[in-house]
C-alpha positions in Angstrom: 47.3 -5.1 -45.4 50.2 -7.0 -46.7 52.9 -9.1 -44.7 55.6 -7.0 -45.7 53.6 -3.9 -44.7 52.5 -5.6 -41.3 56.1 -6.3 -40.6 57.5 -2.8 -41.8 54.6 -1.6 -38.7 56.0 -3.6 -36.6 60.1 -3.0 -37.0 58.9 1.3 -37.3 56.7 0.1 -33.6 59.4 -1.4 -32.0 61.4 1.8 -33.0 59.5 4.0 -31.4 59.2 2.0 -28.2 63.2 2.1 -28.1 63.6 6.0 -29.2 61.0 6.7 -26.1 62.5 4.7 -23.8 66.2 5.4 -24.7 65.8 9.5 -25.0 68.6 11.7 -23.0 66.2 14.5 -21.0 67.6 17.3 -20.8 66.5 18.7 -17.1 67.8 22.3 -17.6 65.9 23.0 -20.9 63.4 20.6 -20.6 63.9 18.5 -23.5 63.7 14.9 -24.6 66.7 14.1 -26.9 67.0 11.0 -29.1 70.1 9.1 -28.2 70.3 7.5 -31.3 69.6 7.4 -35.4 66.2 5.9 -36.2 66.2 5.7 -39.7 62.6 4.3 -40.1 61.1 7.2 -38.1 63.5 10.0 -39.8 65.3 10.9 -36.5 68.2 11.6 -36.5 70.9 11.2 -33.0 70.6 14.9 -31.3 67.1 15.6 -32.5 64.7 17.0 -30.2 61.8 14.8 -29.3 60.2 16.0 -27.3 59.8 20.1 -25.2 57.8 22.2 -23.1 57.3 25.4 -25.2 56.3 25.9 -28.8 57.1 22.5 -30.1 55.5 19.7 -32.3 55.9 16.7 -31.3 56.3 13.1 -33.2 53.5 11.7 -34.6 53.5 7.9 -34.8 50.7 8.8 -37.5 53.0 11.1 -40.0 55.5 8.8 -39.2 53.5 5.9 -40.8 52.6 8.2 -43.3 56.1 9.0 -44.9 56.9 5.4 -44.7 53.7 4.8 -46.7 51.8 2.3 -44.8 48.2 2.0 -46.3 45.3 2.8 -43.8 47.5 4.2 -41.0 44.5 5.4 -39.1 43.5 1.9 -38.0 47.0 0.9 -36.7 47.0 4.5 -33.8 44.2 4.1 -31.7 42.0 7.0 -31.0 43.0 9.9 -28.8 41.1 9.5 -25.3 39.2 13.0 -25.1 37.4 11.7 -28.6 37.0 8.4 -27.8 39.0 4.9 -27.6 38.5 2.3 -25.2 39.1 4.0 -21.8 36.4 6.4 -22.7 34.3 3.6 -23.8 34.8 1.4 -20.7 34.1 5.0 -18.6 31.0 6.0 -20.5 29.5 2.6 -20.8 30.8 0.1 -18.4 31.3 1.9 -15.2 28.1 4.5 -14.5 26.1 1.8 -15.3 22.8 2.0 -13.4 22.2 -1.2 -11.3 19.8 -3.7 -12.5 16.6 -4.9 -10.9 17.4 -6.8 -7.6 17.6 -10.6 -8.2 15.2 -13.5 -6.7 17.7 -14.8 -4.1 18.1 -10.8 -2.8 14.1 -10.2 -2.7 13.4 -13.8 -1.6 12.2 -13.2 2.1 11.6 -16.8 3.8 8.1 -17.8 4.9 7.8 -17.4 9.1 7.1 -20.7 10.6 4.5 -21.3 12.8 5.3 -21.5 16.3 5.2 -24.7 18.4 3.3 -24.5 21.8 6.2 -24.4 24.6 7.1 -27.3 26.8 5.4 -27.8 30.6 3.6 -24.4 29.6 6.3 -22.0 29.6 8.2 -22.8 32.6 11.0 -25.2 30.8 11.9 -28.4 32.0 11.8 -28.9 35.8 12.2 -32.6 36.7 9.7 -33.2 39.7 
């Protein structure tokens, strides 16, 4: 990938951060509204981002897409239910099985043998 196409990723990224974080939600219709024209991602001010009933939504993919960035499937990480690194660290990292116990845990000290008590047994009386 070029440095003018690694660049153009980044200006179109930073875009979308700000049109996310910037929308106007509309509480009564349950919309997100962009606040603002984002020529990069072909939104205009007004446009609905984002809804609750029968809508499509952005996709940072199409978006890379129709600004003709080469190979846009390695810049969007997966989607979690196929797979991606949460799933990854889920599956693999976290139901592992334990390993075998190590020498310091199994290690069990040798008893010492015991010393015959003082004065037989009765302690130290001074006489």
């Amino acid at each position: 990938m070029s440095v003018t196409q690694k660049e153009m990723v980044e200006e179109i990224k930073t875009q979308w951060k700000k049109l996310w974080q910037e929308r106007l939600d509309d509480k009564v219709r349950a919309e997100g509204i962009a606040a603002t024209d984002y020529s990069k991602l072909f939104v205009d001010k007004g446009t609905v981002i984002h809804a609750t009933r029968k809508f499509k939504s952005l996709s940072f993919k199409e978006i890379l897409e129709q600004n003709q960035i080469q190979n846009a499937d390695r810049l969007i990480p997966p989607n979690p239910q196929i797979g991606g690194w949460t799933k990854f660290i889920k599956v693999t990292i976290t139901d592992q099985k334990p390993q075998r116990k190590s020498r310091a845990l199994t290690y069990v000290e040798p008893e010492k043998e015991k010393q015959q008590p003082k004065k037989g047994g009765r302690g130290w009386l001074h006489k």
